[in-house]
C-alpha positions in Angstrom: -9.0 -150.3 -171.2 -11.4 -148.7 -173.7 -11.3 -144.9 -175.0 -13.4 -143.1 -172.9 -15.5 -140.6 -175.1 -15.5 -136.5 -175.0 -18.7 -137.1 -173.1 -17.5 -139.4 -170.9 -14.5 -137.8 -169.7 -16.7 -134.3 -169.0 -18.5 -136.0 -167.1 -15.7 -137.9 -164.9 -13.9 -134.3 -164.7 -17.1 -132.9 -163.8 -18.0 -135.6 -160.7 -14.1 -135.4 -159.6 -14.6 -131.5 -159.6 -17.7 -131.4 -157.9 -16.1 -133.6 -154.7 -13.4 -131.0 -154.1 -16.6 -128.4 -153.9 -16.0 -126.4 -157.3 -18.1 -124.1 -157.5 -21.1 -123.4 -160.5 -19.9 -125.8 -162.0 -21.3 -125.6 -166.0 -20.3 -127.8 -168.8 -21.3 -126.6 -172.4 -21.8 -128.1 -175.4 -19.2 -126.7 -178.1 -20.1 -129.3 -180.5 -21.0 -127.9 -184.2 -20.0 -124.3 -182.4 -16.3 -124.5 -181.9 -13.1 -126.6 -183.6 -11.3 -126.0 -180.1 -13.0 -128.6 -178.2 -16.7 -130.5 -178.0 -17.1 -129.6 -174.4 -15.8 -127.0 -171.9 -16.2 -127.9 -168.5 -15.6 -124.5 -166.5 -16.2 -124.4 -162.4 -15.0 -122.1 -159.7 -13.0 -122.1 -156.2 -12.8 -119.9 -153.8 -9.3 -119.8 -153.0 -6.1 -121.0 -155.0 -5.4 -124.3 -153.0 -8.8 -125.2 -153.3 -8.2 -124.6 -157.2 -5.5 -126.7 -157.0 -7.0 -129.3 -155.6 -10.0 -129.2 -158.0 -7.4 -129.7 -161.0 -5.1 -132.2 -159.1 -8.4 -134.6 -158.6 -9.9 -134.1 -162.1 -6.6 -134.9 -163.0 -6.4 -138.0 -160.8 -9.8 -139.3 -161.9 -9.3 -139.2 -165.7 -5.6 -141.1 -165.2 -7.1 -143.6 -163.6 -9.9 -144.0 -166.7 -6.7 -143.8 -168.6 -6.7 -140.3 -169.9 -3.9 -138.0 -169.9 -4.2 -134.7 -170.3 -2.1 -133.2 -173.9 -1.4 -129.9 -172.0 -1.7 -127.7 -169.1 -1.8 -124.1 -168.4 -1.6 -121.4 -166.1 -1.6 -122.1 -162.3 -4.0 -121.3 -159.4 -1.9 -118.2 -158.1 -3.0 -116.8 -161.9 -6.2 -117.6 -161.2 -6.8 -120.0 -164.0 -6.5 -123.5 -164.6 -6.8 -125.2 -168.0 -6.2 -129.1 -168.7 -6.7 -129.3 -172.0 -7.9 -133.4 -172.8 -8.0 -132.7 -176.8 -12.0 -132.8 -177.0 -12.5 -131.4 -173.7 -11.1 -128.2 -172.0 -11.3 -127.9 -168.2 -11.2 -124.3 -166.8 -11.4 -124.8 -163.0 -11.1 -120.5 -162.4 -10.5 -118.3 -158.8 -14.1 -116.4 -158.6 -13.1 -113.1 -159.4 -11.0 -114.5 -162.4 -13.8 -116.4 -164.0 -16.0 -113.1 -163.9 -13.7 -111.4 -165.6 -13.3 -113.8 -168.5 -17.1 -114.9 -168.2 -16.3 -117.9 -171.0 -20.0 -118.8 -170.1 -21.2 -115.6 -172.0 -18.6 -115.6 -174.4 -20.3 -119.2 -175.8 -23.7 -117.9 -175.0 -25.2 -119.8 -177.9 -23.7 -123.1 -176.5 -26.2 -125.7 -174.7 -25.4 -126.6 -171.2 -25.0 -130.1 -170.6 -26.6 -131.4 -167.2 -24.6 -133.3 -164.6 -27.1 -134.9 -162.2 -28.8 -131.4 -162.2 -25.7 -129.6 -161.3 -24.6 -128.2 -164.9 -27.6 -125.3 -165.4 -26.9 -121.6 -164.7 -29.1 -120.2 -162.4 
């Protein structure tokens, strides 16, 4: 099976998260910006189950592409999610949770990457 790249595995998490309905669902562009990861792919749900389910099937469709995750962290009841892929960082946040954090303004300077027209802020 061939080694997916950073930007294909954003983009499987982002279509595996976007059929469990995450919500504003962006992915940014960390590369050049950040040594943590080339992409953060960051989406919402609107109650823990359905968080769990978002990170169960993200998780789900990158095994099946052959990519394990090197770590997890935190747990829907938190109100954050992180599966960390090395070169890609999935936060899959409860709403109130990811306003607090607002990662999105924290890498303000990073470009959004489109997925099939779903990756822009309004």
């Amino acid at each position: 099976m061939a080694i997916l790249s950073a930007e294909a595995v954003v983009r499987v998490a982002a279509h595996a998260a976007l059929e469990k309905k995450a919500i504003d669902l962006a992915v940014l562009d960390l590369q050049g910006l950040s040594s943590i990861a080339d992409f953060f792919l960051v989406c919402s749900a609107r109650s823990a189950p359905q968080a769990d389910t978002i990170a169960e099937a993200v998780r789900g469709a990158l095994r099946a592409e052959g990519v394990r995750p090197r770590h997890n962290e935190g747990s829907a009841q938190s109100g954050w999610l992180l599966l960390d892929y090395g070169d890609v960082v999935v936060h899959v946040f409860l709403e109130e949770t990811r306003g607090f954090y607002a990662l999105e303004r924290l890498w303000g300077d990073a470009p959004l990457v489109s997925v099939e027209g779903r990756g822009a802020r309004d």
